[in-house]
NUZA-769070 format. One record per residue (C-alpha): residue number from 1; x, y, z. Coordinates in steps of 0.05 Angstrom, whole numbers, always signed. Example, Ala and Ser with C-alpha at 12.3 -4.5 7.8 and 13.67 -1.06 7.14 Angstrom:
# residues 2
<node><num>1</num><u>+246</u><v>-90</v><w>+156</w></node>
<node><num>2</num><u>+273</u><v>-21</v><w>+143</w></node>
***
This chain:
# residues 88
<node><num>1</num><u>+781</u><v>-1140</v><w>-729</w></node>
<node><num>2</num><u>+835</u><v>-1180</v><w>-694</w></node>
<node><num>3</num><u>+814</u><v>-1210</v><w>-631</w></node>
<node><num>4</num><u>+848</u><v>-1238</v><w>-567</w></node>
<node><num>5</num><u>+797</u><v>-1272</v><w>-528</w></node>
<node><num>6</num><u>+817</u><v>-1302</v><w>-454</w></node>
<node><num>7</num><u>+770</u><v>-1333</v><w>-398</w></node>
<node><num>8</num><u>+760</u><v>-1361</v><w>-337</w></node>
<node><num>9</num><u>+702</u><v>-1408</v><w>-321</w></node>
<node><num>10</num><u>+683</u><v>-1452</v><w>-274</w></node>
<node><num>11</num><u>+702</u><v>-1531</v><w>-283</w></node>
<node><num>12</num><u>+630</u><v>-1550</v><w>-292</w></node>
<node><num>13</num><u>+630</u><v>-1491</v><w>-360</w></node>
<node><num>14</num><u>+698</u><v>-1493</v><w>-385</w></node>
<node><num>15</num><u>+684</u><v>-1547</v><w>-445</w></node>
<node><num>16</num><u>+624</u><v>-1505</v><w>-466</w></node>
<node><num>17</num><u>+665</u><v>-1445</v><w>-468</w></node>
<node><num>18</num><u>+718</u><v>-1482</v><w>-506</w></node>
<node><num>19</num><u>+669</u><v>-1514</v><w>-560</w></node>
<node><num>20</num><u>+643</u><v>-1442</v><w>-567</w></node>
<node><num>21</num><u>+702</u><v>-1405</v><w>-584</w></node>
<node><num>22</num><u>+726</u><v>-1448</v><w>-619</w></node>
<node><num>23</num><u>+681</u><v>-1445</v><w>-674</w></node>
<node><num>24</num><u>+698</u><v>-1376</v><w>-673</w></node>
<node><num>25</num><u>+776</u><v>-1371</v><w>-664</w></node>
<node><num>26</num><u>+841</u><v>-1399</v><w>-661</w></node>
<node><num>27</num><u>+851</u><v>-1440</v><w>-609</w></node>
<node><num>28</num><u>+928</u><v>-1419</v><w>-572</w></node>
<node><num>29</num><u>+925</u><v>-1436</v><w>-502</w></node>
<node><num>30</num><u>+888</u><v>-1475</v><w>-453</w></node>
<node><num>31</num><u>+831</u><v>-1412</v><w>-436</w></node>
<node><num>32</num><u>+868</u><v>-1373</v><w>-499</w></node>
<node><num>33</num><u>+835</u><v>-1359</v><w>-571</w></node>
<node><num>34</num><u>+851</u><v>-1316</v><w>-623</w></node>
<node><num>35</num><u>+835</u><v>-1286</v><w>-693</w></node>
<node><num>36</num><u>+800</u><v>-1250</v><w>-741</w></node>
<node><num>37</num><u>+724</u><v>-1231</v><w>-734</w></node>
<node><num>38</num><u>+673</u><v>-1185</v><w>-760</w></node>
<node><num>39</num><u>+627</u><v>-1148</v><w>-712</w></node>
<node><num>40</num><u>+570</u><v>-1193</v><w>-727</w></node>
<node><num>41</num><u>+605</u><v>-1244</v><w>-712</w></node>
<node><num>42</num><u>+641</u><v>-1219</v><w>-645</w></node>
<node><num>43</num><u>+570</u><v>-1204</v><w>-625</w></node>
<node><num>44</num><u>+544</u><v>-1277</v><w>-631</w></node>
<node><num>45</num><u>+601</u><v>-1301</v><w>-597</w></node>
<node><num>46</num><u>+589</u><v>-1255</v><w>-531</w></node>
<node><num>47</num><u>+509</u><v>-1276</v><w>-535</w></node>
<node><num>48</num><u>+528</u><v>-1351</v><w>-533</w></node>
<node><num>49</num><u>+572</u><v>-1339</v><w>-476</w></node>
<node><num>50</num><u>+527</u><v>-1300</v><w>-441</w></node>
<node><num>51</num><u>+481</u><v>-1361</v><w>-452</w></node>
<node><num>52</num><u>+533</u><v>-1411</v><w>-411</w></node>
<node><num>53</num><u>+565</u><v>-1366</v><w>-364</w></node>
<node><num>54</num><u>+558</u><v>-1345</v><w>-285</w></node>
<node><num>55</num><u>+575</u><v>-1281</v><w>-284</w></node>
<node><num>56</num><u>+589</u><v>-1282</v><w>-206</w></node>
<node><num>57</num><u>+640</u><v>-1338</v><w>-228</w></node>
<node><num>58</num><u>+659</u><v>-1330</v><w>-296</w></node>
<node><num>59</num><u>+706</u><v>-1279</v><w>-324</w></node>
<node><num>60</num><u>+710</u><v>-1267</v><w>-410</w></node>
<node><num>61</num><u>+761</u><v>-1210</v><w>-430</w></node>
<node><num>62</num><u>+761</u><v>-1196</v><w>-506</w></node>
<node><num>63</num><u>+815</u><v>-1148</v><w>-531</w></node>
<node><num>64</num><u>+803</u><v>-1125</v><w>-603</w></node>
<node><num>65</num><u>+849</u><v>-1099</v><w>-656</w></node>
<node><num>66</num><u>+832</u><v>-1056</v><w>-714</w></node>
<node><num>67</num><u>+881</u><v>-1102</v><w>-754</w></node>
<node><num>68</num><u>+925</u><v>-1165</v><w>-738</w></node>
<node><num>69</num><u>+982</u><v>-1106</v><w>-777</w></node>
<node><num>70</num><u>+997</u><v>-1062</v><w>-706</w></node>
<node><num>71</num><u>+1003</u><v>-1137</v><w>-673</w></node>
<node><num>72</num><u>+1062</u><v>-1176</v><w>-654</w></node>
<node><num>73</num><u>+1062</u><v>-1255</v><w>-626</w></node>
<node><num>74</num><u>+1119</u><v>-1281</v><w>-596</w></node>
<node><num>75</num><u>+1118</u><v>-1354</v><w>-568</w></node>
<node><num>76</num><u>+1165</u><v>-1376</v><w>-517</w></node>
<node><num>77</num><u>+1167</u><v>-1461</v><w>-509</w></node>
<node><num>78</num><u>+1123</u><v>-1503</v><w>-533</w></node>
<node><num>79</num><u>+1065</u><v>-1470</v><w>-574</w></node>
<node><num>80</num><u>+996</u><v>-1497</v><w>-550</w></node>
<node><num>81</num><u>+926</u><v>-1515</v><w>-576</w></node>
<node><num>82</num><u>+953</u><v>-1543</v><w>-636</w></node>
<node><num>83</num><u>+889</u><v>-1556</v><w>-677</w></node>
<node><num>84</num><u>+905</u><v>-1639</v><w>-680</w></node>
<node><num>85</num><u>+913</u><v>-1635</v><w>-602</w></node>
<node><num>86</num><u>+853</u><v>-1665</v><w>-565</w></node>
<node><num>87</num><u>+825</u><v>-1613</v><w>-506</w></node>
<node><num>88</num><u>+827</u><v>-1642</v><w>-437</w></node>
***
């Protein structure tokens, strides 16, 4: 499945995050990852999360696709998270 991935953590959690999804998805945007997963895999990926995250602070939303076909991606100015781009 296709998957848009998009969170919100506090300052002291938001590298974690990023390391995690990252070995996941595509990195796009600053709290922004994308791409292609099976179940198994979107379920490891939500257990290390839960590992990490306050859930009275942090906020994960994970919209899945059936297939990247019935998707569209338009970027307007500068594309992020370029994969040779350090995170800060």
């Amino acid at each position: 499945m296709f998957v848009i991935l998009v969170y919100d953590a506090g300052e002291k959690r938001v590298q974690k995050f990023h390391r995690i999804c990252r070995r996941y998805l595509t990195w796009v945007q600053l709290s922004v990852f994308e791409g292609e997963l099976t179940n198994a895999q979107l379920e490891r990926l939500k257990a290390e999360l839960r590992q990490v995250m306050e859930s009275e602070e942090d906020s994960v939303i994970f919209y899945a696709f059936r297939t990247q076909r019935y998707f569209s991606r338009e970027v307007m100015g500068k594309e992020k998270g370029d994969p040779g781009e350090l995170f800060v």
